[in-house]
N, C-alpha and C positions, 0 to 999 in steps of 0.2 A: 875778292874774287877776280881772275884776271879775265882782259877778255873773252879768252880761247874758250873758256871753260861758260862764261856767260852765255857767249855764241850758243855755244853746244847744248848749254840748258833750255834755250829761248829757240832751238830747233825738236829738242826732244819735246818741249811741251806744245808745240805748234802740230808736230804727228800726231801728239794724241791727243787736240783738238779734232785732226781731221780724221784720226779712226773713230773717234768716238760722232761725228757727225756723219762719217760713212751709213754707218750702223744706223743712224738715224733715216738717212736717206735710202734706206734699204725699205724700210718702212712706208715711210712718209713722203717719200719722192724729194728728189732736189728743193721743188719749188718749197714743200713743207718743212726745210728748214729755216730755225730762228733761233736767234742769236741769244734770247732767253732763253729757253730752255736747254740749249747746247749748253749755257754758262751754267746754270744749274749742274747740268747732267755731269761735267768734268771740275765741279764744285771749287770755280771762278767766279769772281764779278762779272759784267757784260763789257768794262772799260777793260778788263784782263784779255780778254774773247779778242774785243776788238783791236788791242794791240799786237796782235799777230795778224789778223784782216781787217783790213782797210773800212769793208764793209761788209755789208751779207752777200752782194756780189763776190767778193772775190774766194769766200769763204764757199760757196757752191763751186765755184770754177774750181779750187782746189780738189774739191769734192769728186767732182764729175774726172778730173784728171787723174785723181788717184783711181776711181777706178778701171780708167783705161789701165794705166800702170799695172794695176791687178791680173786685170783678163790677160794682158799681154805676157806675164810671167806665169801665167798659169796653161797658159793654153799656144803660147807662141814659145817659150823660151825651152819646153821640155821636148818640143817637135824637132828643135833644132839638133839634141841628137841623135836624130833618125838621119841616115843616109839623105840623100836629095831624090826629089822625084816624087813616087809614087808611095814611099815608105812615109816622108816627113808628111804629106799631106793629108794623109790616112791618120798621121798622130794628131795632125792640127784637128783635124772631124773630132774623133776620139775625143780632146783633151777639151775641145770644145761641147761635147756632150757631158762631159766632167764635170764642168765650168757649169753647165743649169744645173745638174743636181745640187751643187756646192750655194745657189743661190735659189733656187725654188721654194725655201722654206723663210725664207726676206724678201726676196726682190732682189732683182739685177737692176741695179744704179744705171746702168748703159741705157736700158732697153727701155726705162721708163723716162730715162731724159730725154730720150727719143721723140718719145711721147709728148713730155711737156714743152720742148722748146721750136718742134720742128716748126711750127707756122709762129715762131716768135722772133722774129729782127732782133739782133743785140749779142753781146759778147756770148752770152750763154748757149744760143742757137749755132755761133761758129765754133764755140769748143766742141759742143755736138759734131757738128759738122766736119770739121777737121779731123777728130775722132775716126767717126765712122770711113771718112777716106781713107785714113790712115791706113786701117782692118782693112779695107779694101783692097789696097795695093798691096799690103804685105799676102793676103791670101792671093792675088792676081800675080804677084811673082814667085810664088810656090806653085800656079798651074802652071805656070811658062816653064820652071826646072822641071815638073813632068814634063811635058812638050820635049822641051830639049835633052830630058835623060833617053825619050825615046818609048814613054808610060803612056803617054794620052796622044791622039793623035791631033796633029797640028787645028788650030780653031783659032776663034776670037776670045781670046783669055779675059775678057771682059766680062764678058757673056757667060764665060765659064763660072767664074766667080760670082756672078749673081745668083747663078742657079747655085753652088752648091750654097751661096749664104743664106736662098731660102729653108733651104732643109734645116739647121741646128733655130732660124727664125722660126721655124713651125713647131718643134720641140718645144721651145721657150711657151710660146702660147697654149701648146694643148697638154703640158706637165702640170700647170693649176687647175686645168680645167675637170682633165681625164687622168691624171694621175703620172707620174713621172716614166715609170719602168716601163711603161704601156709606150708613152710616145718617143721612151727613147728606141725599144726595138723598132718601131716604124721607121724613125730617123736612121740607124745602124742599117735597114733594107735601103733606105732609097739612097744612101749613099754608096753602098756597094753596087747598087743597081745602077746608077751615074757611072760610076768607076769602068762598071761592065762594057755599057751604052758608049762611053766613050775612049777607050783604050785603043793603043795603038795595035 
């Protein structure tokens, strides 16, 4: 076997370590993953598991990365092509409302490492973190191309961005509770209702 092909093998099996403990943490939250039963589940040894992660740290940080990687290709990469302004940003809401249905019947890996790592010091709480800014500024320079297409009228694009990140936030929460279609027409109003509220 030459290397090239090693490589390639010893990457292809490393992904479907991490889909298949994605899937896991969809469930069970980041922190509920273990290295035993992931070897199990991808029918490995636990010394097989660990030779692609280090440890069960790094094996979550993959985790929680991949599913940034996800949300951002599902809900950032199709917006991109929409015109700029007030069309792409409409897509990102949209694609973002998408994006909980696609995960209300698992769990969103994001929303629940949220949960688990925010008052936790350590590498897992800054991938969180990094994360979430991440999504932040890319939605904060999607309102500034409104701003500057001439769609929203000039603001604190800061401020902008938090407000509409609560709206697809409050989706997420009231689609387990009250049922998905219910809270996403609420969400689809109060995003057009912001839109209105704030246009140039």
């Amino acid at each position: 076997m030459s290397a090239l092909t090693a490589t390639s093998k010893g990457t292809a099996t490393r992904e479907a370590i991490i889909e298949r403990a994605y899937e896991m943490a969809r469930v069970s939250g980041v922190e509920g993953l273990s290295i035993g039963p992931l070897a199990q589940a991808v029918g490995m040894s636990k010394s097989g598991v660990f030779a692609h992660f280090g440890s069960r740290e790094d094996l979550q940080l993959a985790v929680i990365e991949s599913a940034a990687t996800r949300f951002g290709e599902a809900v950032l990469g199709p917006a991109l092509a929409q015109p700029r302004g007030l069309p792409r940003l409409r897509a990102i809401m949209h694609n973002w409302f998408e994006w909980v249905r696609s995960t209300n019947r698992g769990g969103c890996v994001l929303m629940s490492s949220v949960t688990e790592y925010d008052d936790r010091p350590g590498l897992l709480h800054d991938q969180v973190a990094r994360n979430e800014a991440r999504w932040r500024d890319v939605l904060r320079r999607a309102i500034e191309l409104a701003i500057e297409c001439g769609h929203l009228r000039p603001g604190d694009s800061e401020q902008y961005a938090f407000e509409l990140y609560s709206i697809p936030l409050t989706v997420h929460h009231q689609s387990g509770l009250f049922g998905y279609d219910h809270a996403r027409a609420l969400g689809e109003r109060a995003v057009e209702r912001w839109f209105a509220a704030n246009s140039a």
